[in-house]
C-alpha positions as YAML, in Angstrom:
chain: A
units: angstrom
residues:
- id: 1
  name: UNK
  ca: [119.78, 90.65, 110.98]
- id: 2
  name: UNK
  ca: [121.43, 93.44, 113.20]
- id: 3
  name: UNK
  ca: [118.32, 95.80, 111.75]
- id: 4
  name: UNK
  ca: [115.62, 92.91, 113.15]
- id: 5
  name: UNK
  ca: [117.72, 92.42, 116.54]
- id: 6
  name: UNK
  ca: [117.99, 95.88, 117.39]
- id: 7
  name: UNK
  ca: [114.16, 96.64, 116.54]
- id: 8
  name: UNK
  ca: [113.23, 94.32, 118.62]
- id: 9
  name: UNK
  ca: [116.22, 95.18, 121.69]
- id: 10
  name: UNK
  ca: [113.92, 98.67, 121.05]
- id: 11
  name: UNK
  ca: [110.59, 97.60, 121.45]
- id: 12
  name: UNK
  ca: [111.84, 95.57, 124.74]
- id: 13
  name: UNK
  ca: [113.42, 98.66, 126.16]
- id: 14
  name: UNK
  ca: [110.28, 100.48, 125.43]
- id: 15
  name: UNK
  ca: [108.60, 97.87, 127.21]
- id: 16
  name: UNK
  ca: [110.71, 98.23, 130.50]
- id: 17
  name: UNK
  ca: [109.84, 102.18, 130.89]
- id: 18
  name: UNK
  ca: [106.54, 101.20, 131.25]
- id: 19
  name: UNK
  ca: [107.30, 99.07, 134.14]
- id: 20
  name: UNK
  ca: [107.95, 99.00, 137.88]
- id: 21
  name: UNK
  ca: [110.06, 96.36, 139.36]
- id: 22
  name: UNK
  ca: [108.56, 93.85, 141.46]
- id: 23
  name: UNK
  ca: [109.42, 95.01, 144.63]
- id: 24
  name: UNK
  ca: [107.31, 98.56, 143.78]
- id: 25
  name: UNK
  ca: [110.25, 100.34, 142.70]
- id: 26
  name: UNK
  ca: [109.82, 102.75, 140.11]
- id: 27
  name: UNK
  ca: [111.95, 103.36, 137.54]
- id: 28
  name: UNK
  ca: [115.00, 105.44, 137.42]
- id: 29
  name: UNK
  ca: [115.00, 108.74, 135.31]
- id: 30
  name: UNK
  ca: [118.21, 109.98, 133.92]
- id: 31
  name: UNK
  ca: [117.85, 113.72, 132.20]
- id: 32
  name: UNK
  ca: [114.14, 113.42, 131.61]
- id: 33
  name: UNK
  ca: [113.88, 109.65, 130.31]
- id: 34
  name: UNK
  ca: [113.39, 106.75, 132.06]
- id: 35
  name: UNK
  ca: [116.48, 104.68, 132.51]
- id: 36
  name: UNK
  ca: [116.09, 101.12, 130.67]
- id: 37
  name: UNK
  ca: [119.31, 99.47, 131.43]
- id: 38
  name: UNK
  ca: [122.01, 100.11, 134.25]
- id: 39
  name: UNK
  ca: [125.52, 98.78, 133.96]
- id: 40
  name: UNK
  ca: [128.13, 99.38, 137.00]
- id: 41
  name: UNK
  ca: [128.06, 103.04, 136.83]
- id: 42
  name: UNK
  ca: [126.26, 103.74, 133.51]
- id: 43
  name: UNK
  ca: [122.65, 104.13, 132.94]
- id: 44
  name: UNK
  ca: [120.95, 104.10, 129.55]
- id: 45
  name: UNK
  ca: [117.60, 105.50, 128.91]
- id: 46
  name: UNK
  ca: [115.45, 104.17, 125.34]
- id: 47
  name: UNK
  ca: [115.44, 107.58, 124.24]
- id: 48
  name: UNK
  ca: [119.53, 107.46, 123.54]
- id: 49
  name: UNK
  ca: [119.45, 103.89, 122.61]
- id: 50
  name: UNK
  ca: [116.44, 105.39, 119.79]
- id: 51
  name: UNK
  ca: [118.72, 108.10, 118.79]
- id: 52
  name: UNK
  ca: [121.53, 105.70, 118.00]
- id: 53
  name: UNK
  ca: [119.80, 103.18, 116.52]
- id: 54
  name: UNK
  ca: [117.47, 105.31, 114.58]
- id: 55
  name: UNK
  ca: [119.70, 106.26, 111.08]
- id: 56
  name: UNK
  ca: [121.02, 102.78, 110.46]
- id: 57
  name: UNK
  ca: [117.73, 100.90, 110.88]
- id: 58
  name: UNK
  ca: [115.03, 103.18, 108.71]
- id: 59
  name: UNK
  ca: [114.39, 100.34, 105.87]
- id: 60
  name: UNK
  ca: [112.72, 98.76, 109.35]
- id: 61
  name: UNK
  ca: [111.14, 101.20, 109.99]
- id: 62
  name: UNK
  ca: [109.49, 101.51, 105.91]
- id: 63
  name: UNK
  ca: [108.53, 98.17, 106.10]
- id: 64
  name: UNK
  ca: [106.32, 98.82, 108.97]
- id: 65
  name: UNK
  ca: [105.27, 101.80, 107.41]
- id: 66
  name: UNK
  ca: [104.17, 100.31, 104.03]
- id: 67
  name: UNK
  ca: [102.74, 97.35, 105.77]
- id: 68
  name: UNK
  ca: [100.15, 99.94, 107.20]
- id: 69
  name: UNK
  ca: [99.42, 101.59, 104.20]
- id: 70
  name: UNK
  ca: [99.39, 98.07, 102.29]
- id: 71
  name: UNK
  ca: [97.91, 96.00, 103.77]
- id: 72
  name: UNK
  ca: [94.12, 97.15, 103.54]
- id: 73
  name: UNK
  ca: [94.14, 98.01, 100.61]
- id: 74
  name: UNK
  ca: [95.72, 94.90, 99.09]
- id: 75
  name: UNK
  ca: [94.35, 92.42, 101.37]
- id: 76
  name: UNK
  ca: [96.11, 89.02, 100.64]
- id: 77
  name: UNK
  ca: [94.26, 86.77, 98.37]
- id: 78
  name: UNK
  ca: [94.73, 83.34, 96.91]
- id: 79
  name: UNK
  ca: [96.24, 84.96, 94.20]
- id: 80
  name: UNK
  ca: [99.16, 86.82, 96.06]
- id: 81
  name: UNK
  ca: [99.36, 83.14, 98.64]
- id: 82
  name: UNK
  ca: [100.43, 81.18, 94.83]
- id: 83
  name: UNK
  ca: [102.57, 83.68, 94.23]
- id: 84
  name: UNK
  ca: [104.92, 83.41, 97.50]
- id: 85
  name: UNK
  ca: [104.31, 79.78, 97.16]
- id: 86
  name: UNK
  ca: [105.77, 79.45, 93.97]
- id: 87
  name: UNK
  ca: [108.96, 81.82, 95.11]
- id: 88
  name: UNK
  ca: [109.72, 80.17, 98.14]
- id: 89
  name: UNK
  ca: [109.65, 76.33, 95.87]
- id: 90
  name: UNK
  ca: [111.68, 77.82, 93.60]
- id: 91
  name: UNK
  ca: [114.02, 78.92, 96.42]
- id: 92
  name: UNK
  ca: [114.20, 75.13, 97.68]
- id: 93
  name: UNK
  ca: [113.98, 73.91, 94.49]
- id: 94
  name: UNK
  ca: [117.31, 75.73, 93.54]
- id: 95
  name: UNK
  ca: [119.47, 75.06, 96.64]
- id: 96
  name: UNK
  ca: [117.87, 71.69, 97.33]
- id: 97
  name: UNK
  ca: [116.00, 70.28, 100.12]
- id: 98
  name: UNK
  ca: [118.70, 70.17, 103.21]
- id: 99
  name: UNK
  ca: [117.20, 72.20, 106.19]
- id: 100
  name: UNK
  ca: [120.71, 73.72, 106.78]
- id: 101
  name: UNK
  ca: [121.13, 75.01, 103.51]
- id: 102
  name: UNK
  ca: [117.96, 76.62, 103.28]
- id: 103
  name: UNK
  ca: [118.13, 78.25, 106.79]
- id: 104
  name: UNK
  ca: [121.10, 79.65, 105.57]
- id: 105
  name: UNK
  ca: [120.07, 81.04, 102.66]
- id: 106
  name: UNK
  ca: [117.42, 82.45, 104.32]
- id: 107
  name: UNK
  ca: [119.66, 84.22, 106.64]
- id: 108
  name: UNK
  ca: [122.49, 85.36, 103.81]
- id: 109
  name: UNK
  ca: [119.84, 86.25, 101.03]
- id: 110
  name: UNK
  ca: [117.01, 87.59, 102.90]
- id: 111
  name: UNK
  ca: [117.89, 88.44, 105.59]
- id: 112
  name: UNK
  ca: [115.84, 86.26, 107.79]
- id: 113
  name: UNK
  ca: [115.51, 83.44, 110.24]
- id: 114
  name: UNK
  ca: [112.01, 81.57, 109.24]
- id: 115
  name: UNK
  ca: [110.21, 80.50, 106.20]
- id: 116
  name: UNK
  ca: [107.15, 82.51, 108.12]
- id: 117
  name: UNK
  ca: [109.67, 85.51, 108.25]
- id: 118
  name: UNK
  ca: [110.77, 85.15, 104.66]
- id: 119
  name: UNK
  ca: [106.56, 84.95, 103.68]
- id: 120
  name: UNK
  ca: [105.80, 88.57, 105.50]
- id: 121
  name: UNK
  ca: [108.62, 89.67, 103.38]
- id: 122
  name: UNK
  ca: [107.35, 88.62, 99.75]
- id: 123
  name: UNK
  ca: [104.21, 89.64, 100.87]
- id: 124
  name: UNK
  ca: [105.11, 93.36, 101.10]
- id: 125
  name: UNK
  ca: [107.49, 92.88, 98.12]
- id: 126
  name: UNK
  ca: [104.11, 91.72, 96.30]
- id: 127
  name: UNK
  ca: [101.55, 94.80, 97.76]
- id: 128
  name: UNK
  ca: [104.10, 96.77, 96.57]
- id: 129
  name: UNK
  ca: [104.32, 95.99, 92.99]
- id: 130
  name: UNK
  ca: [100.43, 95.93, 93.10]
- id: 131
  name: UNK
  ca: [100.89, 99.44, 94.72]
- id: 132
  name: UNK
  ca: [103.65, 100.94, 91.96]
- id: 133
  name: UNK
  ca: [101.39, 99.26, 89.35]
- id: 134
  name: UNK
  ca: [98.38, 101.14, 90.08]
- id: 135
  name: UNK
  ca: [99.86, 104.18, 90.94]
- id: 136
  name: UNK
  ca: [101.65, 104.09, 87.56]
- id: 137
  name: UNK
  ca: [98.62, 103.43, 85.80]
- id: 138
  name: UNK
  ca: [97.05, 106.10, 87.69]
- id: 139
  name: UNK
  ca: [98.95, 108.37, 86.78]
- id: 140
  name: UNK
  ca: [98.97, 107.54, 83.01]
- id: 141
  name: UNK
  ca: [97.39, 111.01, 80.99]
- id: 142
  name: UNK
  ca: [95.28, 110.78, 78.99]
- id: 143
  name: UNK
  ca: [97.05, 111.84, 76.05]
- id: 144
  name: UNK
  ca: [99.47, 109.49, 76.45]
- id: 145
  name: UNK
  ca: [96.66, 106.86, 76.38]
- id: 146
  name: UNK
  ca: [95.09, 108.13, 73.09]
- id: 147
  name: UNK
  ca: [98.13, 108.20, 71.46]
- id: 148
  name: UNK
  ca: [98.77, 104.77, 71.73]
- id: 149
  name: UNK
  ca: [95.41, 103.97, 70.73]
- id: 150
  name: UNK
  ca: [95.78, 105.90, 67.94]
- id: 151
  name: UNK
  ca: [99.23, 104.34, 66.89]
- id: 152
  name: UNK
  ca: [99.20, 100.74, 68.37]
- id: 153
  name: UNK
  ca: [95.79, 99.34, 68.45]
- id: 154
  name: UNK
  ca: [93.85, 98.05, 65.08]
- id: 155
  name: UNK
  ca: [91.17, 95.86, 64.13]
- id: 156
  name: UNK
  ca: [91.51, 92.62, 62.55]
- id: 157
  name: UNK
  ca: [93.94, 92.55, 59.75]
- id: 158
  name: UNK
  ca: [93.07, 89.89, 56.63]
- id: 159
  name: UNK
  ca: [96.18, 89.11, 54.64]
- id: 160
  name: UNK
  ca: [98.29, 86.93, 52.25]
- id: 161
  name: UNK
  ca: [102.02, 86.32, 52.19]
- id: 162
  name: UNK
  ca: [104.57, 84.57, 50.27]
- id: 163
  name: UNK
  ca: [107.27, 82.67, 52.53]
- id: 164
  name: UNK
  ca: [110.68, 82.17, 51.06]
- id: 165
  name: UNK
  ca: [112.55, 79.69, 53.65]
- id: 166
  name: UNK
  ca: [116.36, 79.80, 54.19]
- id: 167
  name: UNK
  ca: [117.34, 76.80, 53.35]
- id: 168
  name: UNK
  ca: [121.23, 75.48, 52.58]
- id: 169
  name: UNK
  ca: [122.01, 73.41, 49.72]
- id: 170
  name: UNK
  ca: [125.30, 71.67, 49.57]
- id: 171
  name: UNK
  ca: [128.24, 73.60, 51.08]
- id: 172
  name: UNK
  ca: [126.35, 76.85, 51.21]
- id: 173
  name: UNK
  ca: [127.01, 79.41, 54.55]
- id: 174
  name: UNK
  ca: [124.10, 80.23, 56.72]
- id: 175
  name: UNK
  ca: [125.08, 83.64, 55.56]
- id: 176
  name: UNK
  ca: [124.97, 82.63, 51.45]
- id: 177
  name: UNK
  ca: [121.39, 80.64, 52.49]
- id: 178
  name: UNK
  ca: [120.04, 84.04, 54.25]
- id: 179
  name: UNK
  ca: [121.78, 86.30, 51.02]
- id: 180
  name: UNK
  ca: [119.76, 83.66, 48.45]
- id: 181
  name: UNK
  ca: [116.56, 83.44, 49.84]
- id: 182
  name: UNK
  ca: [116.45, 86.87, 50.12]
- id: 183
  name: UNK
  ca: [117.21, 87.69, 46.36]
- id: 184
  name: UNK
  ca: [114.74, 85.30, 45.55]
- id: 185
  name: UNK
  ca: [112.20, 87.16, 47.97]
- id: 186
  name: UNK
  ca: [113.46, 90.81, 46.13]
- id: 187
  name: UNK
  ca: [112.83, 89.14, 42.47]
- id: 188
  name: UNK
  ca: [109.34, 88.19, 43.49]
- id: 189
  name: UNK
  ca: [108.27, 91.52, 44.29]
- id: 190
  name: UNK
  ca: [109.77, 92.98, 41.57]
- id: 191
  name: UNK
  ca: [107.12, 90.46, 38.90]
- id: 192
  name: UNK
  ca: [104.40, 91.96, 41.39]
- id: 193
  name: UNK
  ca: [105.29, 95.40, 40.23]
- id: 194
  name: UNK
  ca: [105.27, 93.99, 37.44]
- id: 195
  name: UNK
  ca: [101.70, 93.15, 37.00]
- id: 196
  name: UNK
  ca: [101.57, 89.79, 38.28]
- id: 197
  name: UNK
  ca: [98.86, 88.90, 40.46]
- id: 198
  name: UNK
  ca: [99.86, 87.77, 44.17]
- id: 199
  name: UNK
  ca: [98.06, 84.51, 44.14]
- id: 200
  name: UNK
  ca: [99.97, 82.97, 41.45]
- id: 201
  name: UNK
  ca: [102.81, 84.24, 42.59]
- id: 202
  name: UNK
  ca: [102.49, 82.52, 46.13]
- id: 203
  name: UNK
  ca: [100.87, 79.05, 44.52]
- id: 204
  name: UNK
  ca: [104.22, 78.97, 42.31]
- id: 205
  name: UNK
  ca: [106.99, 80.06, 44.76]
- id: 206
  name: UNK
  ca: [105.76, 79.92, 48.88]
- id: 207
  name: UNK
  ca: [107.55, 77.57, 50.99]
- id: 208
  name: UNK
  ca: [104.70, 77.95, 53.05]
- id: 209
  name: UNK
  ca: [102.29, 74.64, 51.01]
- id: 210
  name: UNK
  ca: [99.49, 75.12, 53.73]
- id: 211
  name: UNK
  ca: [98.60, 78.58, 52.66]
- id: 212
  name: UNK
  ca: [100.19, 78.90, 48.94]
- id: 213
  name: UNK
  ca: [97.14, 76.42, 47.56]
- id: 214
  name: UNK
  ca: [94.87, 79.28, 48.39]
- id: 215
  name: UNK
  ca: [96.94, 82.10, 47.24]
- id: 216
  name: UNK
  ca: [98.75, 82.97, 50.65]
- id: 217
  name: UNK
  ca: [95.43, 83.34, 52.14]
- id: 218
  name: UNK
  ca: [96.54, 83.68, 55.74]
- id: 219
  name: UNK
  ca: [93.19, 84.49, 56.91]
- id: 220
  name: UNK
  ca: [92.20, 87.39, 59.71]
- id: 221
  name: UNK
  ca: [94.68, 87.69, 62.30]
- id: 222
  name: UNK
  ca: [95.23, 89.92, 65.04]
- id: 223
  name: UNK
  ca: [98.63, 92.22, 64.73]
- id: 224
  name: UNK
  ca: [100.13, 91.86, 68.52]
- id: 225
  name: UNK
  ca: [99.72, 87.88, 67.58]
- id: 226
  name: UNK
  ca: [102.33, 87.41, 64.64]
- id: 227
  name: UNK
  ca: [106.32, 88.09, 65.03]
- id: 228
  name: UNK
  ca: [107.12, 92.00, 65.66]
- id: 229
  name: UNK
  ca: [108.55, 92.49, 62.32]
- id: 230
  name: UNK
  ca: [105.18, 91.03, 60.64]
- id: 231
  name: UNK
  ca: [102.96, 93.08, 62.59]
- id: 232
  name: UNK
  ca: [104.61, 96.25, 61.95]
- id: 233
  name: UNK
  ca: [104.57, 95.52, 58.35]
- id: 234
  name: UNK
  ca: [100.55, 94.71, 58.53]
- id: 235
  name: UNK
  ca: [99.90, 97.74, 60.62]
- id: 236
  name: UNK
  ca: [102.17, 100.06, 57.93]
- id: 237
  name: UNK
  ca: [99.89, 98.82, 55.17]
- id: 238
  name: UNK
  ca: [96.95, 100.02, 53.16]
- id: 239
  name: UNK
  ca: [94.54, 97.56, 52.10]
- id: 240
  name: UNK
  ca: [95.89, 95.90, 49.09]
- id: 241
  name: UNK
  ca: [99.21, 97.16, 49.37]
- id: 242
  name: UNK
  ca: [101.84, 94.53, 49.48]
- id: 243
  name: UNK
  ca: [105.38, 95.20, 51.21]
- id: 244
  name: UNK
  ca: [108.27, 96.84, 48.91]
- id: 245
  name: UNK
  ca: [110.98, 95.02, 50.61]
- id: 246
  name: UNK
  ca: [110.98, 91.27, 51.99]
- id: 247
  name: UNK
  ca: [110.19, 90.80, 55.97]
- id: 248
  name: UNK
  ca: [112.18, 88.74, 57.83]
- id: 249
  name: UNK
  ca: [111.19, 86.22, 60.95]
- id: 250
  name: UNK
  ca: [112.63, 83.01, 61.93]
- id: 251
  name: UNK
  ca: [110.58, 81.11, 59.71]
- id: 252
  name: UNK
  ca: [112.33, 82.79, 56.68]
- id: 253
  name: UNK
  ca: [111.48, 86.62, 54.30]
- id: 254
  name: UNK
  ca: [107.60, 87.08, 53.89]
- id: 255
  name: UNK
  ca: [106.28, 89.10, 51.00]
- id: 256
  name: UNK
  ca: [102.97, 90.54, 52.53]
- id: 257
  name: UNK
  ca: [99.44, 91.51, 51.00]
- id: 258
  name: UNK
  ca: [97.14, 93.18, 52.84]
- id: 259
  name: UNK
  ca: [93.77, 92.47, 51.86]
- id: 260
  name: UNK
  ca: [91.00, 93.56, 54.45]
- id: 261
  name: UNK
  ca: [91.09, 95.48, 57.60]
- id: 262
  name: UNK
  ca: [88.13, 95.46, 60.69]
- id: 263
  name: UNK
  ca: [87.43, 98.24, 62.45]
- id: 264
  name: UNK
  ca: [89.78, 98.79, 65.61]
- id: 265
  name: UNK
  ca: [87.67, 98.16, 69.22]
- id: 266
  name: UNK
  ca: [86.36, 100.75, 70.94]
- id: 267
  name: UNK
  ca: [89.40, 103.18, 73.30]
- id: 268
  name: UNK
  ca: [87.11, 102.14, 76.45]
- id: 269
  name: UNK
  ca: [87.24, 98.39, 75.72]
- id: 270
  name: UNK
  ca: [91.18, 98.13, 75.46]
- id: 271
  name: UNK
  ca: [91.57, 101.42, 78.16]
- id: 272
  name: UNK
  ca: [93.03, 98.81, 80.84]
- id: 273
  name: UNK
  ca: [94.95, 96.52, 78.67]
- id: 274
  name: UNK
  ca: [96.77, 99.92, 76.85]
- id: 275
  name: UNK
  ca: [97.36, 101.35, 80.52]
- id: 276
  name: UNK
  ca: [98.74, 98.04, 81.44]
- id: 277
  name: UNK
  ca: [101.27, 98.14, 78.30]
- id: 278
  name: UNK
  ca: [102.32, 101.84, 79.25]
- id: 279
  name: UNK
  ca: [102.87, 100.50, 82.70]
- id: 280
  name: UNK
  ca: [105.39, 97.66, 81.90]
- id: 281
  name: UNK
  ca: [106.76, 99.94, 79.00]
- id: 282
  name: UNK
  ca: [107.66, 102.30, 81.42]
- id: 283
  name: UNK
  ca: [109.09, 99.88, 84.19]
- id: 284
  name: UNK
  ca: [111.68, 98.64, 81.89]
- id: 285
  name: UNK
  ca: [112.42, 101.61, 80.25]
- id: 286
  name: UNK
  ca: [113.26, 103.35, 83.59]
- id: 287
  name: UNK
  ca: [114.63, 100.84, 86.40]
- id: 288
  name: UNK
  ca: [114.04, 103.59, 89.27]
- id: 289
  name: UNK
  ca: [110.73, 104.40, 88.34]
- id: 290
  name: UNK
  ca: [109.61, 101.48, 91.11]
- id: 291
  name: UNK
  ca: [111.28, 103.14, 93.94]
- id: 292
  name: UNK
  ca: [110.12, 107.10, 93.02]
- id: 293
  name: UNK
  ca: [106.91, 105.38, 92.23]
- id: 294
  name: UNK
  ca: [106.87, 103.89, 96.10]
- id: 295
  name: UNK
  ca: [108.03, 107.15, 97.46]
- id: 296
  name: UNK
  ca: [105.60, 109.24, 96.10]
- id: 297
  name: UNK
  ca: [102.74, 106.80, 96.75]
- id: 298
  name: UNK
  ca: [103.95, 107.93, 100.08]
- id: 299
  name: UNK
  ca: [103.89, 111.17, 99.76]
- id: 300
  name: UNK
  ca: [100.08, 110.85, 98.80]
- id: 301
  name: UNK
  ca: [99.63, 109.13, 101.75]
- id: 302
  name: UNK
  ca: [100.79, 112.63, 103.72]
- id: 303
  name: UNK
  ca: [102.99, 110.53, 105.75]
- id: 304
  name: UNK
  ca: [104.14, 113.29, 108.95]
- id: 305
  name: UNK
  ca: [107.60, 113.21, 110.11]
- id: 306
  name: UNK
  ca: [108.03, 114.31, 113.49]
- id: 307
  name: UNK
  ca: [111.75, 113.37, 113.58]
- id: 308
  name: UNK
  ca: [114.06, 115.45, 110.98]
- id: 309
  name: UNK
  ca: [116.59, 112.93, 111.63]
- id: 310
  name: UNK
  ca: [114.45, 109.92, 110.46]
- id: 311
  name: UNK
  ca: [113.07, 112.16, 107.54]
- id: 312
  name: UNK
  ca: [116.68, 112.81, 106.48]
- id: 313
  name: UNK
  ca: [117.59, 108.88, 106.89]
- id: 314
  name: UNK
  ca: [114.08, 107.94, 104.68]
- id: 315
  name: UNK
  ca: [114.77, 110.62, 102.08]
- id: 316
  name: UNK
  ca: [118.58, 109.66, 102.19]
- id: 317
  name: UNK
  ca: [117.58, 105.90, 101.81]
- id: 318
  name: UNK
  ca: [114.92, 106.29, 98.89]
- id: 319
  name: UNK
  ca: [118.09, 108.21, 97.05]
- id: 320
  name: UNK
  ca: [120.54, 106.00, 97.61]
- id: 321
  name: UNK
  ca: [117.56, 102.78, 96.01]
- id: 322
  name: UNK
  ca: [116.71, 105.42, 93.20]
- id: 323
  name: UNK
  ca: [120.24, 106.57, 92.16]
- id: 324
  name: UNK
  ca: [121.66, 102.25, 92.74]
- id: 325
  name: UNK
  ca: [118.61, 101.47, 89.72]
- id: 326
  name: UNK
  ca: [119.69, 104.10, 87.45]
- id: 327
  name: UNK
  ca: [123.20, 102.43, 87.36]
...
């Protein structure tokens, strides 16, 4: 709040140099500046209001800069409108629907005094995550890009399994349950390197009855679609190659044949969804990488300083955000 109030105490003593008094009076000057306010004795010019003011209220001051560079480019859209919408109903939602407790909130939390205040602020919250976004994903090389095509992406994979479900009979543990139907899980791939065909095997043991009628037969499916542990074990595989050691998801350990593979889409189809990945993968691997991805979106922007003391409170600033996410 004191960061709004004194922005605003600014522009109105900005506004006052500009003025002469009614009676045709012109305005005082006091060692080069025009005096804004007189008090007994004292006279106060903008200029050393500015230079007090100037350190403690920079995050003002980036807001107004990032709405410029924001705001045509990311023009708001219906899209970013749902978005504050849904915040700000969650907000109410949360601490109810009395008028004093959300004005308060509004002033503890966020720092402001209106709903209309609180939307300008999600707003730029929003450009800027659409900003960081793209400037992550333009930044992406290209190697980076190929390599997880090369690694992550893959056609259509057609395959059979054999589910063994943890189940507990009697006074069993969930532990002695887990321990059991794994055994079972290890002895069935043992009679596979055995000789015995897959198929019979799943007909005669799967918990799963919708597929084990047909052998397992669990059809095409698409890797990113099935539990991680699954898809890592279908991506691993060569085509009719079953897994050496049972594969566990909720649903209980999976013996897995791999029977048919399509060819993986083209790089240029799945470009945008990959550089999307490597942008979120990124984000939560490195919590700061929003802020030095906001300051040096700036720097592109060749934002000019003309004040070293207002550089030195920005760079200061963006520091003290970058080295706070690291912790």
């Amino acid at each position: 709040m004191k960061k709004r109030k004194g922005l605003i105490y600014l522009g109105a003593l900005l506004a006052i140099t500009t003025l002469v008094t009614g009676c045709g009076r012109e305005i005082e000057v006091k060692n080069g500046s025009k005096v804004a306010v007189s008090a007994g004795k004292e006279k106060f010019t903008a200029t050393e209001y500015y230079e007090k003011i100037k350190e403690d209220n920079i995050s003002t001051l980036i807001d107004m800069i990032d709405h410029s560079l924001l705001d045509e480019t990311y023009v708001t859209d219906d899209k970013e409108r749902d978005s504050i919408d849904n915040q700000i109903n969650q907000i109410k939602q949360y601490y109810g629907q009395d008028e004093n407790t959300y004005k308060s909130v509004l002033q503890q939390y966020f720092g402001v005094e209106t709903e209309q205040e609180l939307r300008e602020k999600l707003s730029l919250e929003y450009k800027r995550k659409l900003a960081v976004d793209d400037y992550i994903k333009d930044n992406l090389k290209k190697e980076e890009i190929k390599k997880y095509y090369n690694e992550n992406i893959f056609g259509e994979v057609k395959a059979s399994h054999i589910l063994i479900a943890i189940e507990k009979e009697g006074e069993e543990t969930d532990e002695e349950a887990d321990k059991k139907a794994k055994e079972k899980a290890e002895s069935i791939i043992k009679e596979l390197d055995e000789g015995k065909k897959f198929e019979d095997l799943a007909k005669e043991y799967s918990s799963d009855k919708t597929t084990s009628l047909n052998g397992g037969n669990l059809g095409f499916l698409d890797v990113e679609d099935v539990p991680e542990d699954f898809g890592k074990a279908l991506k691993s595989l060569k085509v009719n190659e079953y897994t050496k050691e049972p594969i566990k998801t909720e649903l209980g350990y999976h013996i897995i044949l791999k029977t048919e593979e399509k060819d993986k889409p083209k790089l240029k189809k799945v470009q945008d969804d990959i550089k999307e990945t490597l942008k979120d993968q990124k984000l939560e691997e490195d919590s700061s990488l929003f802020y030095e991805s906001l300051k040096k979106y700036r720097e592109d922007k060749k934002i000019t300083w003309n004040d070293d003391v207002l550089k030195k409170a920005y760079n200061d600033y963006m520091d003290k955000l970058i080295d706070s996410a690291k912790k």
